[in-house]
N, C-alpha and C positions, 0 to 999 in steps of 0.2 A: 456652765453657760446658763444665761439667766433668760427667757423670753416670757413675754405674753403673748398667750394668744385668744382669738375670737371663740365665743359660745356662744349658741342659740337655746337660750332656753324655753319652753312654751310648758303650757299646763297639761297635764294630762287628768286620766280619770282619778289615781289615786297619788301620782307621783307629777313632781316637775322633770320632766325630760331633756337630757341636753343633750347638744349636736355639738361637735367641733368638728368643723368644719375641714380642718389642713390637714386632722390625721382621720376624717371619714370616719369618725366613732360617733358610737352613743353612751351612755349611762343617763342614772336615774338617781334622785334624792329626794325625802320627805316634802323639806323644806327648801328654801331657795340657798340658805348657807351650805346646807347639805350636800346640795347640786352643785355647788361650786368645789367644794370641797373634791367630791368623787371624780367629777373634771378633771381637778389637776391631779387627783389622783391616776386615773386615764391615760392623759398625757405621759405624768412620768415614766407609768409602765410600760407604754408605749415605746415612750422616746429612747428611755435606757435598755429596751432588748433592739431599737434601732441602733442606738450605737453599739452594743454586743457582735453585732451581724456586721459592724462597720457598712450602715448606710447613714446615708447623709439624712438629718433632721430636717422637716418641711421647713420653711422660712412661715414667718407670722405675717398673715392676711391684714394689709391694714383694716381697723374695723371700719372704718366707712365703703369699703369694698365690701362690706357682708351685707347683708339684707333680709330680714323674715318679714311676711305676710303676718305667721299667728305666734312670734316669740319677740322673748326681748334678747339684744345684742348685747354682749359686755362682754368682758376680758377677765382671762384669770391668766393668773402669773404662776412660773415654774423655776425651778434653777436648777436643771438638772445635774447639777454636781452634789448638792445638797441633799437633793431626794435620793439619789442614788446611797450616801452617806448613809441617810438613815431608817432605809428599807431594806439595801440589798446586804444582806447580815451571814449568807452560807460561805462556809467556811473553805479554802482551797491549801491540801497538803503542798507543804514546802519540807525538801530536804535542805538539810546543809550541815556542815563538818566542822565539829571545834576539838580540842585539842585532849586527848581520855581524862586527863589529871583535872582538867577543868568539867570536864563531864562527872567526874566521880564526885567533884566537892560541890557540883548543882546539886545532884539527884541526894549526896549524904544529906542537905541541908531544904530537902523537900521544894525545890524550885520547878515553876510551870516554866517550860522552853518558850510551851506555845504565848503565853501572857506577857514574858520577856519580851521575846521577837517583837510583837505588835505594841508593847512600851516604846521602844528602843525605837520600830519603825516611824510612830506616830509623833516622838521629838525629834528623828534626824528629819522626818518631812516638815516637821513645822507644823504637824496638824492640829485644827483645834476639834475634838469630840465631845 
């Protein structure tokens, strides 16, 4: 799922400070790319232990409905299918049962099950990594 949402960035003493607003957070960045960057970084962490917990995702503030006094408003983009891809990396045991004769002539011929599996899993889903 792909959204944008609203930042309020302003200057701080050392750092430009950001606010997002929909998920009530802050971070911080050197530089103003920086600050967008950790944002969405923010977000995704946010959003993807939201959907973990299955709660539902804020919806995105139109940005003419945000407002700062001492920052500037803009938008950073996320797709949380994406970031999840390729942050969330730990690893979740799986059993499953194949047949001994085929088990002996993996293991004779030095085969990962685990490298298989996640082969096999990622062209039956069609994924691209």
């Amino acid at each position: 799922m792909k959204e944008a949402y609203p930042i309020i960035m302003s200057k701080g003493k050392e750092y430009i400070i950001v606010y997002v607003p929909d998920f009530d957070a802050n971070t911080q960045g050197k530089t103003v790319a920086e600050a967008m960057e950790m944002a969405r970084d923010l977000i995704g962490i946010l959003g993807i232990d939201m959907q973990d917990d299955n709660k539902e995702l804020p919806k995105a503030t139109a940005i003419e409905d945000v407002h700062s006094d001492n920052g500037v408003v803009t938008l950073v983009d996320i797709d949380f299918d994406e970031y999840r891809k390729k942050n969330e990396m730990r690893s979740v045991r799986k059993n499953c049962t194949i047949p001994s004769w085929l088990n002996f002539e993996a293991e004779k011929n030095n085969i990962n099950f685990s490298a298989v599996l996640q082969e096999a899993l990622i062209e039956k889903l069609r994924i691209s990594v």
